[in-house]
C-alpha positions as a printed Julia matrix, in Angstrom:
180×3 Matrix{Float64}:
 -8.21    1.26  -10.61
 -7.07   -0.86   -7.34
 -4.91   -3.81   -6.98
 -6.54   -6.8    -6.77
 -6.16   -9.87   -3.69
 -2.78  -11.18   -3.41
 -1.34   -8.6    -5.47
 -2.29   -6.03   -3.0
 -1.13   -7.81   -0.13
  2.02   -8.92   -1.68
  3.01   -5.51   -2.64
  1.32   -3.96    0.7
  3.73   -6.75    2.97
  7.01   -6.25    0.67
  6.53   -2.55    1.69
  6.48   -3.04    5.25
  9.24   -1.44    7.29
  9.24    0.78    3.87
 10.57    3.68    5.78
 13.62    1.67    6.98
 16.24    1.3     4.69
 19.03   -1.31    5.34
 22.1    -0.01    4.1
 23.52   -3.97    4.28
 20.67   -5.75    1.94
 21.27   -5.31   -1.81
 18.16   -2.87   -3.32
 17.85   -0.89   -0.03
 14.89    0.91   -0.12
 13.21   -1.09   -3.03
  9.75   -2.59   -2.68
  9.92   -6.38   -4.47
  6.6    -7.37   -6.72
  6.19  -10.74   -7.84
  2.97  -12.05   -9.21
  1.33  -15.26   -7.58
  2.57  -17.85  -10.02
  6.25  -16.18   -9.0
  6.96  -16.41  -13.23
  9.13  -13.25  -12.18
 10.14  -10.65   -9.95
 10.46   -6.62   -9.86
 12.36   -4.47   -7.66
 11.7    -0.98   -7.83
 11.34    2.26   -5.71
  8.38    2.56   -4.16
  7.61    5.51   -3.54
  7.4     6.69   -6.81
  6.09    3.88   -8.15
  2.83    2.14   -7.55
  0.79   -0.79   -7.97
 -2.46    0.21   -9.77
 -3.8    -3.42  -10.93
 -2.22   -6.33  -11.07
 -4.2    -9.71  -13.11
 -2.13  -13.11  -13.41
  1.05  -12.21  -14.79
  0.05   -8.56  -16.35
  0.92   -5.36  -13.88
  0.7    -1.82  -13.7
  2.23    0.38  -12.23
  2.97    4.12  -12.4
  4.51    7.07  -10.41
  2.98    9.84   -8.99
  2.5    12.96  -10.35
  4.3    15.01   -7.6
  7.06   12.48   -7.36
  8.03   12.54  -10.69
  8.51   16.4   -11.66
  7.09   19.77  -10.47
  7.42   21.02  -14.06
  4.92   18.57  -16.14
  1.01   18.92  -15.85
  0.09   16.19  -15.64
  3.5    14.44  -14.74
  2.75   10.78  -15.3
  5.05    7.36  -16.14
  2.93    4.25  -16.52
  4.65    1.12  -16.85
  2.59   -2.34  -18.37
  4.09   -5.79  -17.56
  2.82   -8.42  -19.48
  3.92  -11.87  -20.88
  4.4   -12.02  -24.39
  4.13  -15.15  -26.62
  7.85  -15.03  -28.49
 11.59  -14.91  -27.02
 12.87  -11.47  -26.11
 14.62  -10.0   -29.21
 12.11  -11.24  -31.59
  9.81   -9.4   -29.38
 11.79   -7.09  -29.55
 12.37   -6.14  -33.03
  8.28   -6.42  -33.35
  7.35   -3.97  -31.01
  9.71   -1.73  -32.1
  8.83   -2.09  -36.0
  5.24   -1.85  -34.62
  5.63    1.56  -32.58
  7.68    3.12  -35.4
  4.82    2.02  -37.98
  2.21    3.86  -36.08
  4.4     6.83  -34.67
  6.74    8.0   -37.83
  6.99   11.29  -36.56
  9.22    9.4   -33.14
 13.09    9.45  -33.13
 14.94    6.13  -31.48
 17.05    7.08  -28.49
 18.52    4.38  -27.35
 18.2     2.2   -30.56
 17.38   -1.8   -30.04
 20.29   -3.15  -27.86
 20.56   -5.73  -25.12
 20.39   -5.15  -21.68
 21.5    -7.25  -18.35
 19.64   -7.67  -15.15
 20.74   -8.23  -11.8
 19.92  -11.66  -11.91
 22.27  -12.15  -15.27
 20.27  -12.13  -17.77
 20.27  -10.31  -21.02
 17.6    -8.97  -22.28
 16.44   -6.1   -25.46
 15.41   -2.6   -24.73
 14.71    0.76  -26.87
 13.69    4.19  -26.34
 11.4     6.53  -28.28
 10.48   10.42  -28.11
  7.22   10.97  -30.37
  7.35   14.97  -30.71
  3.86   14.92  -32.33
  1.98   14.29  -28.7
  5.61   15.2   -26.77
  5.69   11.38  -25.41
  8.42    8.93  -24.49
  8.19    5.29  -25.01
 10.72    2.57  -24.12
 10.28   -1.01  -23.82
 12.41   -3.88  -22.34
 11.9    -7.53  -23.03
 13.24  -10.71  -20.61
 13.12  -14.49  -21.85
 10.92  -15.98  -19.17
  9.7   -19.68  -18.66
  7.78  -19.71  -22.01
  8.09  -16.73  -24.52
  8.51  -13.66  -22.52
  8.26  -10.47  -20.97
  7.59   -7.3   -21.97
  7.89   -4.01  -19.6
  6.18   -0.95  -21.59
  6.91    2.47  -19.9
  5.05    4.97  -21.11
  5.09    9.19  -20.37
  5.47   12.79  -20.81
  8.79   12.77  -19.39
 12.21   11.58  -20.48
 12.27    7.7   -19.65
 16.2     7.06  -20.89
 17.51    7.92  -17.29
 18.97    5.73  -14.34
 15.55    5.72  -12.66
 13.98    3.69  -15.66
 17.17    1.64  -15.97
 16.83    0.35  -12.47
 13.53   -0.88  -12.67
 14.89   -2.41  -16.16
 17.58   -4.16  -14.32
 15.5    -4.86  -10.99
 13.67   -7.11  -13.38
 14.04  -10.63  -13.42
 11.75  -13.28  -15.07
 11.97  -17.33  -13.87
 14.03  -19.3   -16.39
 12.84  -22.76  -17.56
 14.35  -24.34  -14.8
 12.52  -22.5   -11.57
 14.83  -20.09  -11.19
 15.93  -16.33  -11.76
């Protein structure tokens, strides 16, 4: 799949000067997505991760095989952004019933609990490990302008670390009031 108009170029002129990293500006090294209507914002390494298609508000993105680990075959991460039509921990709670429902082999964790962003806003996350296919699952849900959003990682490696996290926390949807 390929990135589509402005989300291309968005991503493709946030990534200029990628090479350079600026010690003094906060997320040095980070690439910054943000979808056309600007509902929110993502800050995340990039290299490893990668815009694969981008519609409206929904994103993907995932990381490279040979950047993630030399011991998985096929290493892959894929994360899905997408709006959702309820507030955060109701979406929460849902998609975590919902994922245990279909998957009852999976073990939680990092059981439903609330996470903060950079910008200061909490938000609801949760990890799974499904032996059965050997995947990892972990979701993380922001309040944005209406209902919100939900960011779906999804691979064959552990997803619980820091590098997760700080695309968790390098999240940040716009609030009712036009801002992050």
């Amino acid at each position: 799949m390929r990135a589509r108009g402005g989300a291309a170029l968005g991503l493709f002129l946030s990534l200029l000067g990628c090479g350079e990293i600026d010690g003094s500006r906060p997320f040095a090294g980070t690439a910054e997505y943000q979808p056309a209507d600007g509902a929110y914002r993502m800050r995340l390494l990039s290299p490893p991760w990668l815009l694969v298609n981008a519609s409206g508000e929904v994103a993907d993105f995932a990381v490279e095989p040979s950047e993630l680990s030399t011991d998985s075959v096929p290493p892959t991460v894929k994360l899905h952004v997408q709006p959702v039509v309820v507030g955060a921990s109701a979406a929460a709670a849902a998609a975590l019933a919902a994922f245990m429902a279909q998957h009852p082999s999976a073990r939680v964790t990092i059981p439903l609990a609330t996470i903060q962003n950079t910008a200061g806003q909490p938000g609801f996350q949760f990890s799974i490990f499904d032996p059965a296919p050997a995947a990892w699952h972990r979701e993380a849900f922001f309040d944005g302008r209406e209902g919100a959003f939900d960011l779906r990682f999804d691979g064959i490696v552990e997803l619980d670390g820091l590098d997760v996290t700080s695309v968790i926390v390098g999240f940040a949807a716009k609030k009712r009031d036009g801002t992050f």
